[in-house]
Each structure stands twice: as C-alpha cells, then as structure tokens.
N, C-alpha and C positions, 0 to 999 in steps of 0.2 A: 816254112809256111807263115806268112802274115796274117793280119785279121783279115778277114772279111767283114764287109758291112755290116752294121749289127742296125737294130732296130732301135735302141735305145737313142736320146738325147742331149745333147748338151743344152743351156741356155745361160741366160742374167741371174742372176743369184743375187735375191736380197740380203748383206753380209753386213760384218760387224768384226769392229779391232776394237783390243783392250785399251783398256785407259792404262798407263802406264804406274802405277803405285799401288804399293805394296797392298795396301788397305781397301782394297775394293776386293780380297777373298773372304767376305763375313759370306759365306756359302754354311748357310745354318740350317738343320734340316726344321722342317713348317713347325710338327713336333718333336720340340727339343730329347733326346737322349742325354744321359751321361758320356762327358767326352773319353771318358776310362772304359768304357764299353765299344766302342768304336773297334770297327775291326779294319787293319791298314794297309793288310796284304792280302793278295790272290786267290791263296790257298789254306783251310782251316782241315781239321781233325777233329769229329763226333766221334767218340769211344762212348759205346752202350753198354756196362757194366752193371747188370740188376741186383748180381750177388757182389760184394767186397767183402775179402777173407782176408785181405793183406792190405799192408800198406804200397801203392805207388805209386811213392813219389818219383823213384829212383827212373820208371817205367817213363812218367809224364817227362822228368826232366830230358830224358833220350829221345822223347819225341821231339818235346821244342825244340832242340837242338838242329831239328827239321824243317818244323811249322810252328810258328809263334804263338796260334789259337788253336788251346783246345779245350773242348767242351764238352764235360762229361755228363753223361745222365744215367740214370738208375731207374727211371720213368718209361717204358717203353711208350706210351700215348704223347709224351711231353718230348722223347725225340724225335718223333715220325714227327711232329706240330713243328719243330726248329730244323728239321730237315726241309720242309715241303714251305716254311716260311725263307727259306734263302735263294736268293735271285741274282746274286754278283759272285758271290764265291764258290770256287770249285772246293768240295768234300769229299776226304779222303775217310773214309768207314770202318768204323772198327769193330767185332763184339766181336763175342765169344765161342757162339755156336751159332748154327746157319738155322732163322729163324724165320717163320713167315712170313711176315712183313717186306719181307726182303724183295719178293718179286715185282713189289708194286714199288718198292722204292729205289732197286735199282735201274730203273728204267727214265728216272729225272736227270734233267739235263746239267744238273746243280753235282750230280752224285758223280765224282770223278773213278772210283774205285771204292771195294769194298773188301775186307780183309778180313779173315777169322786169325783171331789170336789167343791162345789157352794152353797154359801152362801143363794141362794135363795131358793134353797129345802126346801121345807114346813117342812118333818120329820128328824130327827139329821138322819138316817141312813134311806132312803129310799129303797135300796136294797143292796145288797152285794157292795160291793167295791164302796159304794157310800157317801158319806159325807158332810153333810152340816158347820160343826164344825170341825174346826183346830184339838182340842186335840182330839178327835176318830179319825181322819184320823191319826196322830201321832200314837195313841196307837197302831190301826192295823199294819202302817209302822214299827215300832221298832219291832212287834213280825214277820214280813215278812222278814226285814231286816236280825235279829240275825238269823232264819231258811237258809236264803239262805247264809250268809257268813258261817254258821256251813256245809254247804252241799261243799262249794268250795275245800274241800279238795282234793290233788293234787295226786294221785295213777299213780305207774311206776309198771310194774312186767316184771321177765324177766322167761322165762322156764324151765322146766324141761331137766335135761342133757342129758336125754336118751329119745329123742322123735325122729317124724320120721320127721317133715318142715322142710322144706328149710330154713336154716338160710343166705343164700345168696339171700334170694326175699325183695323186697322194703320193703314187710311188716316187716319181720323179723329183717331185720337190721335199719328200723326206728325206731322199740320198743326197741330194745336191747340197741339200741344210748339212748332212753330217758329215759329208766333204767339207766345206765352207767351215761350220765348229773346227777340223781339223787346223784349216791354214788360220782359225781363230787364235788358237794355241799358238802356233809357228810365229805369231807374231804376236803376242805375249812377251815370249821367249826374246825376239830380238829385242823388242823395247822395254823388256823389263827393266824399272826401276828399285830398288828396296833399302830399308833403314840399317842405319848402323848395327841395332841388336837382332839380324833377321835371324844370325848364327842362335844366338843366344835362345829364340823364339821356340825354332825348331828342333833345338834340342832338349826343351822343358815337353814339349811336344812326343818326342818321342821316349823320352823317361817314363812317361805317363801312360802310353800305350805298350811298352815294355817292360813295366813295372816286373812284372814275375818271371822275365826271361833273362837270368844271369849272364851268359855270353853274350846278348845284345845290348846290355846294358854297360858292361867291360867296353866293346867298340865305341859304342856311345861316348864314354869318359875319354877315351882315345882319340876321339870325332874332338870333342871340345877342345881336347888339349892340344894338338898337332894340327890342326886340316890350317890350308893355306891352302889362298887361289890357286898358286901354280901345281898344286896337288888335286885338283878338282875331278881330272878324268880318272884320275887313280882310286879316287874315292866312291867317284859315281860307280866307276866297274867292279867295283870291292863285291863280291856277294855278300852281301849283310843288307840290314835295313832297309838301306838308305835306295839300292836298286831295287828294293820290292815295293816300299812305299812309291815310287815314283812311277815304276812301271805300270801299276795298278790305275791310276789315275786315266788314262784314257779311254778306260773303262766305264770308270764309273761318274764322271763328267764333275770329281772334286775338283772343283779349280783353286778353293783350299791349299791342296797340297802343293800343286804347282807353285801358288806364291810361298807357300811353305819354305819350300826347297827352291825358290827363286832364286837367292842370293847362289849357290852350290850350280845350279843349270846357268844361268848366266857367266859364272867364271867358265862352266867348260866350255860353252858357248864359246867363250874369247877364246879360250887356250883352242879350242880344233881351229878358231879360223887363222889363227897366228901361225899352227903348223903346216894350213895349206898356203899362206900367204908368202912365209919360208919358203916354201918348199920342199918341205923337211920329207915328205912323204913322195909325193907326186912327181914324175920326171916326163918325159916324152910319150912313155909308152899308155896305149888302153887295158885300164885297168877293171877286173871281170870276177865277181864274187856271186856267191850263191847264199841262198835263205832259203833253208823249206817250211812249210806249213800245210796243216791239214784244214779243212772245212768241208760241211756236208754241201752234196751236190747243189742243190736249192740254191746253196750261198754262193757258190761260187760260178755256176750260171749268172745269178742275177751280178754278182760284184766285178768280175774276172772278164768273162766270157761275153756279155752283152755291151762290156765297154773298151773292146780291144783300141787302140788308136786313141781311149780316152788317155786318162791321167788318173795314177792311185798313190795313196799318201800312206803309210806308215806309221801308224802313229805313236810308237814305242821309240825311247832309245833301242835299236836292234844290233845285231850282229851279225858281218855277212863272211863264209870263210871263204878263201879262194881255192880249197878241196873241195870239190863240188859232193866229194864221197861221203864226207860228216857229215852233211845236208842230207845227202841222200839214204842213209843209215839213221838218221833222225825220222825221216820221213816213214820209213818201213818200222820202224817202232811202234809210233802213234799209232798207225793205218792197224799195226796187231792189234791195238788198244781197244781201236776205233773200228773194227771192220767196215762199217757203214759209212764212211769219211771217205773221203779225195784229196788225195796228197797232189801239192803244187810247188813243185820247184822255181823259184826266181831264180833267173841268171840274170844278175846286174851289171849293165855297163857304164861304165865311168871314162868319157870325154876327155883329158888332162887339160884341155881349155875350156871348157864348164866350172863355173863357182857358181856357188849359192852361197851367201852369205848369210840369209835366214834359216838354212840348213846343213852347217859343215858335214865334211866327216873327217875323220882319221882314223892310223893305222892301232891296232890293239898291241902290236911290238915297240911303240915308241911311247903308249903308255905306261906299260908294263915292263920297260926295260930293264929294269934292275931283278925281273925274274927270270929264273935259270930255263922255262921251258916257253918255246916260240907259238906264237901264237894265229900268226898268219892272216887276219882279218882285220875288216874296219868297222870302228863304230860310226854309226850315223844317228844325226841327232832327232831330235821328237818333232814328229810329222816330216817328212823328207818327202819331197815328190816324184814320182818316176812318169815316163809314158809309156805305154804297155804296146811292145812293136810286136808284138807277135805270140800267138798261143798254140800249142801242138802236144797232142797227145800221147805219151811216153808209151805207156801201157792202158788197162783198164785200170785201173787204178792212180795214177800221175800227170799228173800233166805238166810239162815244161813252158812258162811264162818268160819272154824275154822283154827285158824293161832296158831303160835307158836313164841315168840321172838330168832330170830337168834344171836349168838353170832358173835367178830370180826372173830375165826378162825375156822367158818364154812367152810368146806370142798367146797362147793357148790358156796359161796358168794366169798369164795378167788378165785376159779377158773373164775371168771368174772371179779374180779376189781384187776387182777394179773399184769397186763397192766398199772393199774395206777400209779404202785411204779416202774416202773422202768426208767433207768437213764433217757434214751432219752426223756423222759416225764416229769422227773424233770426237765430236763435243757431246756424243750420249753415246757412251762406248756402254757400259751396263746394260740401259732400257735396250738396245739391243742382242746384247747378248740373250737375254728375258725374251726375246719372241725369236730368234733362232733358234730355242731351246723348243720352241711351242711349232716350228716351223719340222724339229723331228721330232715331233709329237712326243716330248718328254715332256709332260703338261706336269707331273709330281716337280721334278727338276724346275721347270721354271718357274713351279709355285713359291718355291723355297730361295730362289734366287731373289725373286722378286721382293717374300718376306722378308729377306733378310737383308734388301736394299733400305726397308722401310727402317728399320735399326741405325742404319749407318747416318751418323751427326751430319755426315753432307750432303749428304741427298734431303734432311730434316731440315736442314737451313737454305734448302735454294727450292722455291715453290715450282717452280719448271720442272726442276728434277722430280720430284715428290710427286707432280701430275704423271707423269711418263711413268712413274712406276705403278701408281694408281691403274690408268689406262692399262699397264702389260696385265695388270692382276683380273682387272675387270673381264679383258680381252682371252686370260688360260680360262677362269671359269666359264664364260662363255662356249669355248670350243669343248668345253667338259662338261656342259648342261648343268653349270651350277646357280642359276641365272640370279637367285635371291642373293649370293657373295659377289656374282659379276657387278646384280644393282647398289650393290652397298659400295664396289669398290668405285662405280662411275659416279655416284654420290660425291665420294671423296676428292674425286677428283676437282668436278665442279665448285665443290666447295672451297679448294686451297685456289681454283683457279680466280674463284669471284676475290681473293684476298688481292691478285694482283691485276685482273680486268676491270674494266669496265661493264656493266653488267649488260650492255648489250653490244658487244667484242663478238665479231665472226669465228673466233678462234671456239666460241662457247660452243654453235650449234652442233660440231659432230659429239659435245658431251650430251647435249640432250636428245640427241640420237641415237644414242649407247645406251642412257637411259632408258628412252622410248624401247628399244627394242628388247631390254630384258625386261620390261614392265608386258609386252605384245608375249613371251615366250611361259612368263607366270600366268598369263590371261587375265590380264586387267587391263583389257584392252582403251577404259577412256582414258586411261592414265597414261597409256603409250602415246593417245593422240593429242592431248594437252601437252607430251613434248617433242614428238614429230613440230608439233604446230608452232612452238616455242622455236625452234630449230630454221624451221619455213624463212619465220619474221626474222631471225638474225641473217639469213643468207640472203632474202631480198632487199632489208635495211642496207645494206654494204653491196652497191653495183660494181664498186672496183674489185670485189674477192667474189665475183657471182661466179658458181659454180652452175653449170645447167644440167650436169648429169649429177649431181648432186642433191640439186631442187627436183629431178624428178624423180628421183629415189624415195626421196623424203614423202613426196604426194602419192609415190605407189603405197608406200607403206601404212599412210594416214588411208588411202581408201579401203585396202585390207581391214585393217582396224576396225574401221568405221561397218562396212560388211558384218566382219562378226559382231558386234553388237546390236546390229538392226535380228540378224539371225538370231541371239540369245535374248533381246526383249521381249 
C-alpha cells in the first residue's frame, strides 16, 4: 500500500546554515545557572528518601553506574516542585513505599517509571516494580533505561510538494521550521570548522559534569589519552558519555554541544564517508534495515501519516538492524510500557547508487571489528533524510513505514534547504538561526541564543551584526507580548544603527516602525505616531527604495493610532 494523498503541505521555507566556527556555540541560557549543575543526558533518577537509617553510598554508586544524575530528596513538597519543574528529561522514580502523591504524579509525561525500593520487603521482588535488593532494582533499571534512551529518537518530516494545507498556518510553518532546524544541523556537521584545543575543551567539559561519577570519569581519562580521528566511530558508538551527551542534543536545541563534540562528529563524519567511498561496506546489492519507535497516536498522525510522499529526517545518530525481529521485539516492549503509544516499524531502503555526503552511513561490523560478537547494522549520521514511500498498518497497534535513503541532489529535499546556501544566509548565519528558532515558536530558546550573540566580541564589534541581533530580540519579545523589552531592544538597535547611518538612511524607517508598533501595543498611542510618521518621511525622502506596500502600512497604522487617541481625549 502507498500513501495516499494527504492533506498536508509542502512549501518555501525561510532557512538558515551555520557559520562555520567553533565559537559561535556561546548558547547561554538568558539566566545564567551554574555549569556544574547542568544536566547532559536523557535520563535522571529522583530517589524520595524521607527516612535515612544507613548510609548509601554504595546504593547511589550502583545507580550511577546506570544514570549519571541523581537527585535525592527527603522533602516530599520539594520533590513533587523538581519533578513537575522538568520538561526535557525522562525520570526514573524511586521511594520507598507507594505514597499518595503518586497518582497525580505518575501520570506526567516527564515520569518514565516508578519504582518501590525497601530493604525491608520480606520477598527480593514482591511485585512488579518492587524491590527489596539493590542489584534487581539495577538490572530492571538498566533494561528500562537502554529502552527509553533507544525510543528518544528525534523525527522532523517536512510534506509532500503537491498537497492542498495551508503552509501559512501555525501548524505548517512550525513543522517546516523544525524540519529546516534539522537540515540546520546536517550542515553544521558538514562544514564544521573547529580549534586545535576542541579535544582539550570538551573534556574539561565533561570532567566537570561527571565530577561524582568514577567510571565516567576513568573513560574520560582514556578519552584524553588514546582517542585519534581514525578511532572516531568506535568512540562515538562506545556507550559511555560521549553517545548520551550527543544524542540528547537534538532534543533539547544545545547547539553547545554539538560544537562541543564538533571536532569527534566531524572525524566520524570523514571516517563513514571514506568507508562508503571505498567501498568497504556497500556492493551491488539493496540494502534494507529496520528501526522501531513508539509515539502517541496524535504524533504520529500529524508526523507520519499526513506526510506520506513527504520527507522525514532523523535526527539522532541512530541504529538500523537488518533483523527486522530486534526491532520488532523493541517495539512490543515499549508498547508494554506504554500501552497508550503506537509502535512504527521503519523498513529502510538503501540505493547502492545513492550517496549523501551530508549524511553518511556505515556498517557497525566494521566499526566494531575487533569485537568478538556481530553486530549486523548501520550507523547513520545526525539528521539523515529518508522519503516516506508508503505506510500500512501491521496490527492495531504497529504500523510498518517504508522509507527510502534520499540522496544530496534530491529534487524534493534541495527545493526546501535551497534558502540555506544562499548568500544572505551565509553572511548572517546566527541572526538567522535566532528567528528559526522563533519560527518554531521556541521563543525562551531564541531569547538565549540571541542573548548570548549579544556576549560574543564579534557580533560587539561589527555594528550590522549587533543590529540583526537587536532586531531578532525586539522581534521574540514581540511575538511573546513583551513589548516594553521589544521597545528597548528596537531602541538598540537604532541606536547602533545611527552609529553607522546617515540619520535619514531608508534602512532607519522599519526601526521606527518597530518602535511605533510597540509604543501602539503599550498604548501610547502619540508616541507610536511620531514614529510611524518618522518612518513615512524616510520612505518618501528615498524614491529609488519606495516601497508602496510598505507606505501604505505605515499610513494604516498612523490612522489607527490617530483613532484611538481622538477616542481617549
């Protein structure tokens, strides 16, 4: 069965490609944290302990050994407050005895499971998720763990080019944006740049976040002392750190970490395309692996199913096996987990004349060669693109998705990321990033990006740059009704801009139209129309830059204005 027409959209996509150097990740959050506080991976552990009779240490160290963060409380109001405050990381549950609270909290989307653990339990497992002994609660933990970090996989898809949606509705252009952020990334990746000490960077970096965790802090020392480019894929696929921090990131829009682990993703980057290039992997034959995932219905209607014929991206380093039965055995795990979820099998197909050079892959047997046990699968690199040839339903519960690997000069994929290469995009790769981010209404995210452009010495010393950032800040507050920080930041801008205009430069009037309009949204309405009016006289001053839908916006706005003030006099 193929798709059928779907209702949804493709269109033009306003986009954005990085600036190639290291130094443009000052991704700070607006209010500073401690960086020792940061938390870098996936998945955390709340243990609610209100009595301690013993010491456990020995207890925490068996945990970490699982999960890097964990956070103990004795406060039953102060955990339910750091439960119901986390919004990125899945929470695995711990206490004692099964307590009230419990109903209203396991019901958060944050709450991955919940565990009773007490030593005084007559039987080593009295019922499900019940534990009187450290190592069973471990073993369940670590197979709960590895299922839900395998399930975080990151899915963007963008539509089909011949649909009939509105690709101007909130919906449309917030999916298309988080598409678009994806191939942001994909090409990051290939033009990554970075400094000689990036090695050095990232592993003070994670010293610092793994302070209390002795076995990751051993790898770590091993990280510094051994890793070489040609060991890149071996290290990435290591389960330790290094795969959690990185995989986490598509999540949570750290572009941080990426250049973080710039230097590490770029050599693998080389090393997969060197082994497709070889040929080390690939022969004649079509090559066909499988990936399952769960998602609720909602999601996968609107992601999946509405975009059959589109295009969906990946956005993990992932893993595909060519047992379609691991896949499928992963899938009926979750779906226990998750009763309420819908399991989707990917069957991927692989071309042997298809390259992508912005998105290798390779085999995980020629990684991993020098281990005794086969592995059978490939890796593909972060954001990969597929087209989605067809969807059909297994069971009620499954559903089989057949995709296909898109190459770079897909007809379909260049006409969305056609926006990415071009000049103005090169030359203000940042300030665009900063309104993609606002484009899927991550307005906190683009606040912090923005703030944190205003930091950086080179954006402070090129007055162009300094405006465009001005502008994105003016422009989040704005769409977040903050209008008193929007007029402070249009302020700014005008003002660095009068450092290098002419004070009556056409380039001025959309600043005191920006103005005008947050001065009209706090209701100081004469104030708006002294810079409507401002705005007027620089667009009709300048006949060779006349804008006329421009002028007449300006003159709607100015009679608006003028209205309310005859009405409040």
């Amino acid at each position: 069965m193929g798709c059928s027409p779907s209702k949804n959209t493709g269109s033009p996509v306003t986009s954005i490609e990085p600036e190639p150097r290291s130094k443009s990740a000052m991704y700070r959050p607006a209010s500073p944290i401690k960086q020792a506080d940061r938390i870098v991976e996936d998945c955390i552990i709340v243990w609610f302990l209100p009595d301690i009779f013993k010491d456990i240490e020995n207890e925490k160290a068996k945990l970490r050994h699982i999960v890097s963060t964990i956070k103990m409380f004795t406060d039953q109001d102060q955990c339910i407050a750091y439960i119901t405050s986390i919004r990125v990381e899945k929470i695995f549950f711990i206490l004692p005895t099964v307590e009230p609270f419990l109903d209203a909290i396991r019901i958060l989307p944050q709450v991955e499971k919940i565990y009773i653990f007490n030593e005084k339990t007559t039987d080593k497992i009295s019922s499900a998720n019940t534990f009187s002994n450290i190592d069973n609660l471990c073993k369940q933990l670590t197979t709960d763990v590895e299922l839900c970090e395998l399930d975080l996989l990151v899915l963007t898809a963008s539509p089909p080019p011949a649909t009939s949606n509105d690709p101007t509705s909130s919906n449309g252009k917030k999916q298309q944006a988080i598409f678009l952020y994806a191939q942001f990334i994909r090409e990051i990746v290939y033009r990554l740049k970075f400094e000689t000490n990036a090695k050095t960077e990232f592993v003070h970096f994670c010293r610092m976040h793994y302070a209390n965790n002795p076995e990751q802090l051993r790898i770590i020392d091993d990280f510094e002392a051994n890793y070489r480019p040609q060991k890149a894929l071996w290290w990435l696929t290591r389960q330790s750190f290094i795969w959690r921090v990185l995989q986490r990131m598509p999540r949570t829009f750290e572009i941080d970490i990426l250049y973080k682990l710039g230097f590490l993703v770029k050599h693998a980057h080389t090393q997969m395309t060197n082994f497709l290039d070889n040929n080390v992997m690939m022969d004649e034959h079509h090559l066909v692996v499988y990936r399952g995932k769960t998602m609720f219905t909602e999601k996968f209607h609107s992601l999946i199913k509405l975009n059959c014929n589109g295009l969906i991206s990946f956005g993990n380093l992932f893993i595909g096996h060519m047992d379609k039965q691991i896949e499928l055995d992963f899938i009926e795990q979750r779906l226990a987990a998750l009763p309420a979820a819908t399991g989707v099998l990917f069957e991927i197909h692989i071309n042997p004349t298809i390259r992508s050079t912005r998105s290798p892959f390779t085999s995980l047997d020629i990684i991993h060669n020098d281990d005794k046990q086969a592995n059978h699968g490939l890796l593909f690199g972060l954001n990969t693109v597929f087209h989605i040839d067809s969807i059909v339903e297994l069971d009620n519960t499954i559903w089989h998705v057949n995709l296909t690997l898109v190459a770079d000069d897909d007809p379909q994929l260049l006409r969305i990321v056609a926006p990415l290469r071009s000049s103005e995009v090169h030359a203000n790769p940042l300030s665009y990033m900063g309104k993609l981010f606002m484009d899927m209404e991550e307005y906190e995210h683009a606040e912090k990006f923005f703030l944190a452009m205003l930091e950086d010495t080179s954006v402070q010393s090129q007055p162009r740059r300094l405006v465009r950032v001005h502008n994105g800040l003016a422009a989040n507050y704005m769409s977040r009704g903050d209008y008193a920080k929007a007029l402070e930041q249009s302020q700014n801008a005008l003002d660095v801009s009068l450092s290098y205009l002419p004070p009556r430069h056409t380039d001025l009037a959309a600043l005191y139209d920006n103005i005008g309009k947050s001065y009209f949204h706090m209701g100081e309405y004469q104030k708006a129309v002294d810079n409507y009016e401002k705005a007027v006289d620089l667009v009709v001053v300048n006949p060779q830059t006349n804008d006329d839908s421009f002028l007449s916006d300006l003159k709607t706005r100015i009679h608006s204005a003028k209205k309310l003030i005859n009405k409040n006099s």
